[in-house]
Every structure is written in structure tokens, then in C-alpha cells.
Wavefront OBJ file of the C-alpha trace (Angstrom):
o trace
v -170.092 70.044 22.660
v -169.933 73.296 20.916
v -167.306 76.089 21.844
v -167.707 79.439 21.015
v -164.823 81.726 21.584
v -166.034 85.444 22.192
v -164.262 87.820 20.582
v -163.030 90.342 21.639
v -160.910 88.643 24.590
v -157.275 88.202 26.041
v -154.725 91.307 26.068
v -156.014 94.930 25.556
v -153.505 97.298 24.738
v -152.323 98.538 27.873
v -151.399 94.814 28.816
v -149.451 93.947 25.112
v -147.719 97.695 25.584
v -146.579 97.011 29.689
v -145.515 93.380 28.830
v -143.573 94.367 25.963
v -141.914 97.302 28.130
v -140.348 94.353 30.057
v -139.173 92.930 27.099
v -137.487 95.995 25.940
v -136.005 96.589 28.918
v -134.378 93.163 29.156
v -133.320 93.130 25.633
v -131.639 97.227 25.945
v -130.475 96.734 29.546
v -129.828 93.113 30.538
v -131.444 91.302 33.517
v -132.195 92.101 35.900
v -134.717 94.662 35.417
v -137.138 95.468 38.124
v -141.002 95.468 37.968
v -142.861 96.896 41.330
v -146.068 94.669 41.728
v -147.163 92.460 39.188
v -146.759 93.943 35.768
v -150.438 92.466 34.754
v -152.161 90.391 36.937
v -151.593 86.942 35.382
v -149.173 84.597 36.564
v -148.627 83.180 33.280
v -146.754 86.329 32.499
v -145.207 87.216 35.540
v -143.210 83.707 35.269
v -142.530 83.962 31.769
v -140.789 87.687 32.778
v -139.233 86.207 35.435
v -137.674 83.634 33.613
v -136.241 85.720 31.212
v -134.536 88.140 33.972
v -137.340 90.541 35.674
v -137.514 90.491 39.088
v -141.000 91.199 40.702
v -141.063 93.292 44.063
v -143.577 94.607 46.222
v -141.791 98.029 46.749
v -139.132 99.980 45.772
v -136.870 98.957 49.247
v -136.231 95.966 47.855
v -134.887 97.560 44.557
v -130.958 98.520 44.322
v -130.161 102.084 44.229
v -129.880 102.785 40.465
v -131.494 99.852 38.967
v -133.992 100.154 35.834
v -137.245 99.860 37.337
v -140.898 99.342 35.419
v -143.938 100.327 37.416
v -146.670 98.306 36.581
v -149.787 98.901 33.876
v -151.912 100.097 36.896
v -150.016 102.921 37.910
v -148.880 104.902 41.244
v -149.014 107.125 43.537
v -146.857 109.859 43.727
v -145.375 109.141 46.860
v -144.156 105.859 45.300
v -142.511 108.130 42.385
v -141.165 110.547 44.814
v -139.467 107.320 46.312
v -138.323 105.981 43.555
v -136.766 109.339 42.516
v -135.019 109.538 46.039
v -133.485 106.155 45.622
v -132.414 106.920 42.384
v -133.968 104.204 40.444
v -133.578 104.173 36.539
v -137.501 104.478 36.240
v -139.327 103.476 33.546
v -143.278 103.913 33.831
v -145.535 101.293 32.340
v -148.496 102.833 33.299
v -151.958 101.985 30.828
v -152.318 105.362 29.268
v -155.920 105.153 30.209
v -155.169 105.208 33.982
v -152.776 108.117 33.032
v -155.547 109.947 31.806
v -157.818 109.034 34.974
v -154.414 110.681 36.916
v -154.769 113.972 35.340
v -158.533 113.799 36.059
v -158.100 113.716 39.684
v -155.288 115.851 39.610
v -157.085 118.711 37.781
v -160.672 118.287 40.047
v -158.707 118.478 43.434
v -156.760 121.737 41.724
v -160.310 123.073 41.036
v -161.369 122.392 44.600
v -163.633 119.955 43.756
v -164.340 116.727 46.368
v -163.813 113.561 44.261
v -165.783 110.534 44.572
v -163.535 107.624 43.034
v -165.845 104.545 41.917
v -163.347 101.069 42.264
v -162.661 98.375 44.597
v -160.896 98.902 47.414
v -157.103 97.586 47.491
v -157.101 97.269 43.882
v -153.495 98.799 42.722
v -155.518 101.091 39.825
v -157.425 102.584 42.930
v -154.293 102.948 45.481
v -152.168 104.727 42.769
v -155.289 107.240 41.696
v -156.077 108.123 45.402
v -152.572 109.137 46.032
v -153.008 111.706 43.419
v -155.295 113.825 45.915
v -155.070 111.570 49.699
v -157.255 114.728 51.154
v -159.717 115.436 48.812
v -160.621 111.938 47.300
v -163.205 109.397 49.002
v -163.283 105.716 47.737
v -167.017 104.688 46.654
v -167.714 100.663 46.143
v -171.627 100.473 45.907
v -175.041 102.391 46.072
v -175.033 102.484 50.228
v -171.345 104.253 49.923
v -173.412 106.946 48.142
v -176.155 106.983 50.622
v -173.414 106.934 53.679
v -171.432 110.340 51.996
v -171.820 113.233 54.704
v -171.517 115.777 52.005
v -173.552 119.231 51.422
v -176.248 118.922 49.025
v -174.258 121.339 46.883
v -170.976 120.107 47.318
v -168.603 120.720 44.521
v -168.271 116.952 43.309
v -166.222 115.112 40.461
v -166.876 111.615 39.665
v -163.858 109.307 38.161
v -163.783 105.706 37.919
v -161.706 102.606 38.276
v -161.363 102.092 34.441
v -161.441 98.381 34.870
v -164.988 98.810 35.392
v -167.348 98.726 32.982
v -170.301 101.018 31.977
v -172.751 98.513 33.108
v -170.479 98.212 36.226
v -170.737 102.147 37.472
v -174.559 102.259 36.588
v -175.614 101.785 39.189
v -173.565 103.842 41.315
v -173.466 106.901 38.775
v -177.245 106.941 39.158
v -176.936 107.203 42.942
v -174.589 110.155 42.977
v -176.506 111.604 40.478
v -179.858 111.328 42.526
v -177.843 112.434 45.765
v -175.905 115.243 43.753
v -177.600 116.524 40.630
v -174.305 119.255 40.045
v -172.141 116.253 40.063
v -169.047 116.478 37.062
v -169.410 112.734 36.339
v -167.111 110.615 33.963
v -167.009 110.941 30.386
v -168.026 107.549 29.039
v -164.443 107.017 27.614
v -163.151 107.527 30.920
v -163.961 103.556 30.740
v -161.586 100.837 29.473
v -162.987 100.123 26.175
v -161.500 96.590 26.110
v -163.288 95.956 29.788
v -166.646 97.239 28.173
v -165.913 95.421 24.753
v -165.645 91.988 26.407
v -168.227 92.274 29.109
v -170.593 93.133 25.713
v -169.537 90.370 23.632
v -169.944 87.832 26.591
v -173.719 89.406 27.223
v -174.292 88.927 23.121
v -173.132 85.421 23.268
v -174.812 84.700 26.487
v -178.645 83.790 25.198
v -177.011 81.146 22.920
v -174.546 79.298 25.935
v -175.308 76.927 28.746
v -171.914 77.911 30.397
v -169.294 80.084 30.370
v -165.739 79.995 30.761
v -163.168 82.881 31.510
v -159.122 82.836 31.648
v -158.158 84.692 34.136
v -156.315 85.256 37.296
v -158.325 85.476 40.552
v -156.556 89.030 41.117
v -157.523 90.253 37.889
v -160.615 92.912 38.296
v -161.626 92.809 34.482
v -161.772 89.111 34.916
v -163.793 88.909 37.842
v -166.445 91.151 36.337
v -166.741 88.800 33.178
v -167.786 86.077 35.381
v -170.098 88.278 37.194
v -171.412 88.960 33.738
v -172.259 85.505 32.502
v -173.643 84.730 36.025
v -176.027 87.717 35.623
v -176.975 86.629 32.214
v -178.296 83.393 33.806
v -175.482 81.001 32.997
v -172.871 79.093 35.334
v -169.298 80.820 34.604
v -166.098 79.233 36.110
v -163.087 81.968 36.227
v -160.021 79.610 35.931
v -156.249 80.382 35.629
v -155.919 78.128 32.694
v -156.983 74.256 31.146
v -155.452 72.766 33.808
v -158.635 73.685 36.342
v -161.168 72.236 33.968
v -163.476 69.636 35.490
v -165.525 67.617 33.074
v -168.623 67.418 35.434
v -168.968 71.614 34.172
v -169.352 70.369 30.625
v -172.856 67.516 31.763
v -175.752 68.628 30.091
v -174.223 71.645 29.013
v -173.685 71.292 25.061
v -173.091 74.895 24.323
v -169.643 76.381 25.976
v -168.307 80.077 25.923
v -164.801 81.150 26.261
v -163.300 84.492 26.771
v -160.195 85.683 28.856
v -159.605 88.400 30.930
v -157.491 91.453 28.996
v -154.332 89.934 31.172
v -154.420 86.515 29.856
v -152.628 85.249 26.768
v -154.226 83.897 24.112
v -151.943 80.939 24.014
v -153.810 79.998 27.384
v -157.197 79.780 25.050
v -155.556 77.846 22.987
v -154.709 75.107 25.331
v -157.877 75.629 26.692
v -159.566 74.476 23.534
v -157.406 71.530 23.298
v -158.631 70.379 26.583
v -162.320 70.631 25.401
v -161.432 69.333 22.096
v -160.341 66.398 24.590
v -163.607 66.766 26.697
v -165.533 65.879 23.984
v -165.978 69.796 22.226
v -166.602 69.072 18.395
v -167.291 72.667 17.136
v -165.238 75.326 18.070
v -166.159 78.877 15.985
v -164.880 82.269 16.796
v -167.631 85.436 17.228
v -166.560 88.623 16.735
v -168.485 91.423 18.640
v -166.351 93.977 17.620
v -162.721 94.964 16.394
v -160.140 96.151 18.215
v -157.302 98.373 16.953
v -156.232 100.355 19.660
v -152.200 101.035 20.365
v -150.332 102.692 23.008
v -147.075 103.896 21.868
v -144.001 102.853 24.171
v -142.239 105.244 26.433
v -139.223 106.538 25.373
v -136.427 104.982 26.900
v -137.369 101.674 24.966
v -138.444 102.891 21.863
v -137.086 101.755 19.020
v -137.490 101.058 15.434
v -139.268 98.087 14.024
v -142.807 96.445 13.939
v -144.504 95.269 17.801
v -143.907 91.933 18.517
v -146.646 89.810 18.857
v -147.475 88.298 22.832
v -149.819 85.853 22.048
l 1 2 3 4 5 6 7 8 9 10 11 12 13 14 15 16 17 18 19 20 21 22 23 24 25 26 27 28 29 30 31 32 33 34 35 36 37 38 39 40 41 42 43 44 45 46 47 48 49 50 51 52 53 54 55 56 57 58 59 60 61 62 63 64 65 66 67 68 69 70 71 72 73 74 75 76 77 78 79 80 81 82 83 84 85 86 87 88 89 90 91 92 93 94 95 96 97 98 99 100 101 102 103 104 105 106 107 108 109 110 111 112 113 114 115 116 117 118 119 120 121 122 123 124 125 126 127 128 129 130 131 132 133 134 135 136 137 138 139 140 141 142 143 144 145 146 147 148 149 150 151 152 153 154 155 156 157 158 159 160 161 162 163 164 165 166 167 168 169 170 171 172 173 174 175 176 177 178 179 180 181 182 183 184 185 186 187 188 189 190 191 192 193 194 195 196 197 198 199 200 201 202 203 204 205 206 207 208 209 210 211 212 213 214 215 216 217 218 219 220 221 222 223 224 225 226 227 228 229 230 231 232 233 234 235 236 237 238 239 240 241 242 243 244 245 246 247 248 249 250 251 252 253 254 255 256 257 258 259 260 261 262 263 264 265 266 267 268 269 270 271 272 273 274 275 276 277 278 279 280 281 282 283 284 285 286 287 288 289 290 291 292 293 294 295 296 297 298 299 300 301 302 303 304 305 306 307 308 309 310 311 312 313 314 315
């Protein structure tokens, strides 16, 4: 068997600067420190926070009045910050700068009077927290018939944002649609996109022509992780999306001498690792390392736990 590990995979920038917010907050305040929703969707990490002090909740209700408390990398509404505010939690706002961005967006189309047409999947947290910027004015679209379905005027005054856990390739489709429907249409800048969604979808369709299989690290929750499955599987190959080595099962591997890896930008690299030891056990002889592209993005840290010194490495 021959591995190839696709590079780039495993934390993007927003997920190394909201994990080590936690960190910071744990080392400057003490435990326990309080993290609505999951801070990254990976278990992995949420247990390893936990461990160390963080307390997970679902919402603020179940928070202390005056406690330090992190919302999560996919940001919120802001009726959950007016709540917070009224319970007077010690907030501290992990939020991925890119959704930020996506935020202001929405907030500066609905101030314009525009109608905004939000490509993501419904539920998601990213699309919950970005809705809440304009409830009245913002309409949810998932696929090509949500386009077709829109009881809009031809020359309505439309803006176009997207989930930014969505690729390019992702919103294609879709973009095309609106743009058909709605020729006037503001849509999204192309860097209104993750680059570290777009940068591993790419590097698992480059490696894809030379695998029989393809395997991603992720959680099931995790949207970017999902889609790199839905990648490989549209490139042809079978892709498993597993939480880590532990879900392997050797009948995958029959017949199929040429194995990717990647991992969803929530999942540490030490769960690669071990993942490589498995197919080292499985039988994997080769194991190189592509590189598709390099990444050297970074978010700087809010500043209540700022501080001197070099990052610390998550991995």
C-alpha cells in the first residue's frame, strides 16, 4: 500500500487561533472557562478542552452570571450577544475572522436595503449566527431549486454571501442560478470563501487521478469535512469520513494499493499521525507527503488574551 498525505490538511487558522483562545483563557483565568457550542467541531478537541477546565454549553442559561465565556469559531447572532451582555458574562469572542467579515457583509447589504440570499446549509452554527445579523431581510438558499422557488421581482435589489465553509466549486452551481434568475445580483467576492476549505478540496481533486481511495479525518458535524468526502466521491474514488484510526476497516484497503489522507481544518494532525500508524499496520509501505500549496495565514488573538511570546503549536 501506498499513502499519500495531501497537503494542505488539518487546522486552518481560524481553528489553531479559537483553540488557542481556550487555552489562554484557562491559563489567564483558571477553569472553568465557558465555551457556547463546540469551539470546533471535533471531539478530539472538545475533550482535550474539557479536560483541562472548559466547560461546553449549548447556551448562555447554563453559564453563571459573570463567568468568562468564549463563543465559538463560527460565530453568533446578535441576539445571543445581546444575551450574553444582559447576563453579564465576561465575553470573549472566538469568532474566525473570516465569518466576521461575512457579518459585516450582511450587515452593510440589509443597511443598503438590499434582500440577501445566504448560500449554506441549514442548521449549520456559521449560517444561524449570519442570519441573525438581518432575521427580516435574509433568505437561506441550499441548492439550484431554492433559486428557482425565490418569489422575488426580476429586479430585486439582491446581495449574495456565502457560508464560507463552502468552497468555490461548492457555490457554482448555485451562483450561476442566481445569476441567470438575477443578472443585477451583488454576488460574493471570491475571498469571501475560506481559503483553507478551497485549498484542501483542490489538493484532494489534484491527488485524486493518482488514488484508489480516499480517507478524511473528520467529525461527522464538521461541514468542511463533509465536502472533502463529497469531493473524492465526485472525483470517482470511494472516500470514508472517519473520526480517527480507530474506524479503519481493512476490507477499505482490498484491491486498493494507492490511499489518500487529508483531514478536515478541525482535526489535529496528531489524529493523521495515528492514522498512518494504523496503515503502516494495515500493510501501507510508502507514505509521502504532497504539497498543493502553502499556507501562512494568521489571525491575531483578541485582546483580552493577548500576550507576548511565539503561538504555540496544536498539532
Amino acid at each position: 500500500m501506498k499513502v499519500t498525505l495531501a497537503n494542505p490538511r488539518g487546522f486552518c487558522a481560524g481553528v489553531e487561533r479559537a483553540i488557542e483562545i481556550v487555552e489562554r483563557a484557562l491559563e489567564l483565568f483558571g477553569p472553568p472557562v465557558y465555551v457556547r457550542k463546540e469551539i470546533v467541531h471535533n471531539h478530539h478537541v472538545v475533550e482535550d478542552l474539557r479536560s483541562r477546565g472548559a466547560v461546553f454549553v449549548d447556551e448562555l442559561d447554563q453559564v453563571p452570571s459573570g463567568a468568562v465565556t468564549i463563543f465559538s469559531a463560527h460565530g453568533v447572532s446578535p441576539a445571543v450577544r445581546d444575551d450574553a451582555q444582559s447576563r453579564g458574562l465576561r465575553i470573549i469572542d472566538a469568532t474566525c475572522p473570516l465569518v466576521t467579515k461575512v457579518h459585516l457583509e450582511a450587515i452593510r447589504f440589509a443597511r443598503e436595503g438590499y434582500t440577501i440570499l445566504l448560500i449554506g446549509h441549514e442548521g449549520h452554527e456559521e449560517v444561524e449566527g449570519t442570519m441573525g445579523e438581518a432575521p427580516a431581510r435574509m433568505i437561506l438558499v441550499t441548492s439550484k431549486a431554492d433559486v428557482e422557488r425565490l418569489v422575488l421581482p426580476a429586479d430585486a435589489k439582491i446581495g449574495v454571501l456565502t457560508q464560507t465553509t463552502l468552497s468555490v466549486d461548492d457555490t457554482r452551481d448555485i451562483i450561476d442560478a442566481i445569476r441567470r434568475r438575477f443578472p443585477q445580483a451583488h454576488l460574493p467576492k471570491r475571498d469571501d470563501i475560506c481559503y483553507a476549505t478551497q485549498n484542501r478540496q483542490s489538493a484532494v481533486k489534484e491527488l485524486a487521478p493518482f488514488a484508489d481511495l480516499l480517507i478524511v479525518i473528520g467529525a461527522e458535524n464538521s461541514s468542511n469535512s463533509q465536502r472533502l468526502k463529497e469531493v473524492g466521491l465526485g472525483q470517482g474514488i470511494p472516500a470514508y469520513l472517519v473520526p480517527d484510526h480507530h474506524s479503519l476497516k481493512p476490507e477499505w484497503f482490498e484491491g486498493k494499493p494507492r490511499v489518500m489522507v487529508t483531514a478536515g481544518a478541525s482535526a489535529p494532525e496528531r489524529l493523521v499521525q495515528d492514522l498512518v500508524t494504523r496503515l503502516r499496520e494495515l500493510g501501507a509501505r510508502d507514505v509521502q507527503e504532497h504539497i498543493h500549496v502553502t499556507e501562512d495565514v494568521r489571525f491575531p488573538l483578541p485582546a483580552e488574551v493577548e500576550r507576548p511570546g511565539p503561538a504555540r503549536s496544536h498539532s
